[in-house]
C-alpha positions in Angstrom: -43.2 -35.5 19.4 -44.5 -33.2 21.9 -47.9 -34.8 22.8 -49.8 -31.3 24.0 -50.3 -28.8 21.1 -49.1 -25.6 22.6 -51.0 -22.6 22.8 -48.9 -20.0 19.6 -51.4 -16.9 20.1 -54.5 -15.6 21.6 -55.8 -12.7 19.3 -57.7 -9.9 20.9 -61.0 -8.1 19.2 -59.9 -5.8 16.8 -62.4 -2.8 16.4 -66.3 -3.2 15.7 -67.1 -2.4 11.3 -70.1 -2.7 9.7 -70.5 -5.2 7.0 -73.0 -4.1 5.0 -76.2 -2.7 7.5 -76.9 -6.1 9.1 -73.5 -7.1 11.0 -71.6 -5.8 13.6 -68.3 -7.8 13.4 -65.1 -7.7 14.9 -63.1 -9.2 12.0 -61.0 -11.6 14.7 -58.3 -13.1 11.9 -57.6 -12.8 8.1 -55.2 -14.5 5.5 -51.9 -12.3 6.1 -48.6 -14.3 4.8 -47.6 -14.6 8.6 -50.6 -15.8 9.9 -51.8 -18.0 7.3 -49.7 -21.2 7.7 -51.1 -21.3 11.8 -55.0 -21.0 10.4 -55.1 -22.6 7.0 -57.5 -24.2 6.4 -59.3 -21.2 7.6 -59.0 -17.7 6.5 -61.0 -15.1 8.0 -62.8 -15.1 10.7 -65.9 -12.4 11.4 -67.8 -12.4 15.3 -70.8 -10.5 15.4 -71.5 -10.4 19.2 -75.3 -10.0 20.7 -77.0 -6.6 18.9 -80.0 -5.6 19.8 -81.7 -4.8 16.4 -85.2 -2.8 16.8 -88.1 -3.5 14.4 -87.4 -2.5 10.9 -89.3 -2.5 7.4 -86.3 -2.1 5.5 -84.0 -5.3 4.9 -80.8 -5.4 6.6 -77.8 -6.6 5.5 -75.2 -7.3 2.3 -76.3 -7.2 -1.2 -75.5 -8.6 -4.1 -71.7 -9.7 -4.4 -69.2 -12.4 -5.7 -67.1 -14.9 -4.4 -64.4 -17.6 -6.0 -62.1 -20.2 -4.4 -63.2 -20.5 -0.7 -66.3 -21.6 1.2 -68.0 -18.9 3.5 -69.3 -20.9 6.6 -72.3 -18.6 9.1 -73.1 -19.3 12.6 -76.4 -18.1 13.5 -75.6 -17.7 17.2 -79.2 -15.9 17.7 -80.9 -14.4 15.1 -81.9 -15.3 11.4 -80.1 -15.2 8.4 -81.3 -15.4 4.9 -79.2 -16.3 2.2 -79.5 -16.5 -2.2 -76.7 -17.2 -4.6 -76.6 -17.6 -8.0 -76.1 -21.1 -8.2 -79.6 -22.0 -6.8 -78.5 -22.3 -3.2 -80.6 -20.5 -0.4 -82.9 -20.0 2.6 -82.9 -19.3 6.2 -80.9 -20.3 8.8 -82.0 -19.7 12.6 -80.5 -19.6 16.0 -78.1 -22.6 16.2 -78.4 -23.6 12.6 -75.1 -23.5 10.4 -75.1 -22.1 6.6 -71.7 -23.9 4.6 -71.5 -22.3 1.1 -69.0 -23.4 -1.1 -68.6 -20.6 -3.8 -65.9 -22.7 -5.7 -65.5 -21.8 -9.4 -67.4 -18.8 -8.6 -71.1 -17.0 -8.2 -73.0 -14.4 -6.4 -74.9 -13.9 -3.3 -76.5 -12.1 -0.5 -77.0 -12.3 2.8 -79.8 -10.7 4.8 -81.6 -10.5 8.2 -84.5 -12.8 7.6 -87.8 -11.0 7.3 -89.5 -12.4 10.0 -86.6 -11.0 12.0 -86.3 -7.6 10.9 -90.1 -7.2 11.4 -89.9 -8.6 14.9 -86.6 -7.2 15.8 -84.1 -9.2 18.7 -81.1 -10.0 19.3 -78.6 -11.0 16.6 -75.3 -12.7 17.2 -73.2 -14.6 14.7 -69.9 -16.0 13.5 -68.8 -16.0 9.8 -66.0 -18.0 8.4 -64.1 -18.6 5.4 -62.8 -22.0 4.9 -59.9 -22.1 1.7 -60.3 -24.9 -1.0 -57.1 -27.0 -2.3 -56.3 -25.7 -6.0 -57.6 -28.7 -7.3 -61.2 -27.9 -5.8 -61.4 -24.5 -6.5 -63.3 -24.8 -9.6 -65.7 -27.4 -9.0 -69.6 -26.8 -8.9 -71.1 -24.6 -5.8 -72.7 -26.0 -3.1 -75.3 -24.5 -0.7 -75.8 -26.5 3.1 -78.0 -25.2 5.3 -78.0 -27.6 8.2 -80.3 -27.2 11.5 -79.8 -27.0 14.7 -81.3 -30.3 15.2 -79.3 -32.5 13.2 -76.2 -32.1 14.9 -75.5 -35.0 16.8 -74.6 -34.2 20.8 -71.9 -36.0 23.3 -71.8 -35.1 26.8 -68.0 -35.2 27.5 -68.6 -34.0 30.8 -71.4 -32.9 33.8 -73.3 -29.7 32.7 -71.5 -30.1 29.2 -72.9 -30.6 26.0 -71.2 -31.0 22.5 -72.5 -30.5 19.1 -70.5 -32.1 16.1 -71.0 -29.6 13.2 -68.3 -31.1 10.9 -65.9 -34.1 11.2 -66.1 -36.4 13.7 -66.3 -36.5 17.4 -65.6 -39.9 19.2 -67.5 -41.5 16.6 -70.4 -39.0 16.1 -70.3 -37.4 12.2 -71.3 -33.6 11.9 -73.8 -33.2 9.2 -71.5 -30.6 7.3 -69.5 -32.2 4.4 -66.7 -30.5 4.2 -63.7 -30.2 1.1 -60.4 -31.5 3.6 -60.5 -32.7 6.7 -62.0 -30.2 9.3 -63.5 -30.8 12.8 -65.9 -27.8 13.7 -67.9 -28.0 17.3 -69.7 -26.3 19.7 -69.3 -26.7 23.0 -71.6 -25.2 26.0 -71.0 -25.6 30.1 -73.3 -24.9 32.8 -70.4 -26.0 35.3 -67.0 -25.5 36.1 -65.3 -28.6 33.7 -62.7 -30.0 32.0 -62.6 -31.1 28.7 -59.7 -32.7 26.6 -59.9 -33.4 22.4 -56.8 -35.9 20.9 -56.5 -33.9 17.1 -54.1 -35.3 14.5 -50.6 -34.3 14.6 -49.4 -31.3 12.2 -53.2 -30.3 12.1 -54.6 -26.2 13.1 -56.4 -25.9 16.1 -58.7 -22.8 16.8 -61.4 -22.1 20.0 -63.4 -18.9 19.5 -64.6 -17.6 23.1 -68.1 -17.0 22.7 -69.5 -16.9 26.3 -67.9 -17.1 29.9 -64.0 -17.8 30.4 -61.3 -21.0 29.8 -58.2 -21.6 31.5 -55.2 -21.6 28.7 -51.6 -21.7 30.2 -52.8 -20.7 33.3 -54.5 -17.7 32.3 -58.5 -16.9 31.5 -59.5 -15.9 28.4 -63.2 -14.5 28.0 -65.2 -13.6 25.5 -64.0 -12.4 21.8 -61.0 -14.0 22.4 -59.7 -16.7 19.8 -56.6 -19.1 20.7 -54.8 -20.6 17.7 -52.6 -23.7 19.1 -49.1 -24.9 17.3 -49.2 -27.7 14.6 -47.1 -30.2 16.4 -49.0 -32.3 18.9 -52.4 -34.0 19.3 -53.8 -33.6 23.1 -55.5 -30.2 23.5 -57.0 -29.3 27.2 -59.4 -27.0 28.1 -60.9 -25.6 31.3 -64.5 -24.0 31.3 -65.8 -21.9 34.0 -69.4 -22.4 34.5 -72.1 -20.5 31.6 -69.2 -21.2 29.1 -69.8 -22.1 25.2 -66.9 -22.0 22.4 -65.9 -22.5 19.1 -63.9 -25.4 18.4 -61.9 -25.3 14.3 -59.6 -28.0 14.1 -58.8 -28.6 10.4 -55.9 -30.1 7.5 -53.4 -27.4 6.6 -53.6 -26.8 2.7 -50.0 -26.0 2.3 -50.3 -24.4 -1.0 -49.6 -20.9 -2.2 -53.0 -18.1 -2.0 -53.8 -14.8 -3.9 -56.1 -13.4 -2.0 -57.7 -9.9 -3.1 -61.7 -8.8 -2.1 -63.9 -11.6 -2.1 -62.1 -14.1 -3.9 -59.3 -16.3 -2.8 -56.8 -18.1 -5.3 -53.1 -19.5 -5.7 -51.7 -16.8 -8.4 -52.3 -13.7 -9.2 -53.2 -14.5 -12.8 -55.7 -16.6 -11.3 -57.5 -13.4 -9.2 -57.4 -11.4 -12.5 -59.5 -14.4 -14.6 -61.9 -14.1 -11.4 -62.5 -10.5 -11.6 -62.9 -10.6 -15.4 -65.3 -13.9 -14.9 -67.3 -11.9 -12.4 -67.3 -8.6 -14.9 -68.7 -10.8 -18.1 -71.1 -12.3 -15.8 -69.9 -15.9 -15.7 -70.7 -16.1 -12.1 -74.0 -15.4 -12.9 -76.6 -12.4 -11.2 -79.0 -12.7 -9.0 -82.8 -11.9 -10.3 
């Protein structure tokens, strides 16, 4: 076995879209049949780099919608976020606080600029992820964490270097997020020029979203907006960060199981994404008041 995992793809920003009125995203990955077994656990993957938003009265962002079979996971970056579902779960999540909602058998939500930040106006960057469940989680209860900044433990793998364990498990520090499968989710930020390695299980998916300043990956830099998805095989991934760097580090458990995917829910057949819509449609998911 090849120790290194090799680098398989760097993908490139596609084209800014609005998502709803409140998020600027390049959507940087999705569930397509080729892609899927390189990502999985992840899905889809939706940057939102620095926007300047001006004072507003009027709430921006996504109303009322469903989801079924995934968890949506939001990285307020800078900025505020505020979130309701269905199922109870809800409230604001600030700059360097993490929001992991696992819609499961199903509900509804929104997702807004908090409205201490569209008064005030500011910049608003963000990262939104959808994590897929194993068939036999799909339809378990919701769950709604909104974790702070401060709870994440830090490591200091190197000078000028500090890491923060959102999920999994970092040289014996635990993220805070409980995840559904195994999944290591980090941050990483560099004031220096540095090196830093990770040892990852064998056969899992590795992913590191660019978010500021440039790493070295097979002798060539790779700035911001850019996501590198690594090969299966192999355990030891290495990275070099020029100085003012930070990144987005997904390492997680392949579900190797069959998805449906249509909209906003994610299942294994399609039978199973026509129950969803007609669940949504009579209202089993629920409505928000």
């Amino acid at each position: 076995m090849n120790k290194k995992k090799k680098l398989l793809t760097v993908l490139s920003p596609k084209e800014q879209h609005w998502v709803g009125d409140g998020f600027f995203v390049h959507t940087l990955m999705g569930p397509g049949p080729d892609l899927y077994p390189a990502i999985s656990p992840f899905l889809l993957m939706d940057y939102a780099p620095p926007k300047v938003f001006t004072p507003s009265d009027k709430k921006r962002g996504v109303g009322e919608h469903p989801h079924r079979g995934f968890e949506t996971v939001t990285f307020a970056i800078q900025g505020e976020v505020e979130h309701r579902d269905s199922a109870g779960g809800g409230g604001v999540i600030g700059t360097g606080d993490v929001q992991w909602m696992t819609a499961a058998s199903g509900l509804v939500h929104e997702e807004f600029h908090s409205h201490e930040f569209t008064k005030a106006g500011g910049e608003f960057e963000m990262v939104q992820l959808w994590v897929n469940l194993p068939a036999s989680k799909k339809m378990t209860k919701p769950r709604y964490q909104g974790v702070k900044n401060k709870m994440f433990p830090r490591a200091t793998p190197a000078d000028g270097m500090e890491l923060q364990v959102v999920a999994g498990e970092y040289k014996g520090l635990l993220g805070p997020c409980e995840t559904h499968t195994a999944i290591n989710a980090y941050f990483v930020d560099s004031t220096e020029d540095g090196e830093l390695s990770f040892d990852f299980n064998d056969q899992t998916n590795t992913l590191i979203l660019v978010l500021r300043g440039e790493v070295l990956l097979d002798n060539k830099e790779y700035g911001p907006k850019n996501l590198a998805i690594f090969e299966r095989e192999g355990k030891e991934v290495t990275l070099k960060l020029k100085e003012n760097t930070k990144l987005l580090v997904l390492n997680g458990e392949p579900i190797d199981e069959p998805i449906a995917t249509y909209g906003p829910f994610v299942m294994n057949t399609k039978d199973e994404l026509v129950q969803a819509f007609q669940d949504y449609q009579s209202g089993k998911m629920g409505h928000l008041k």
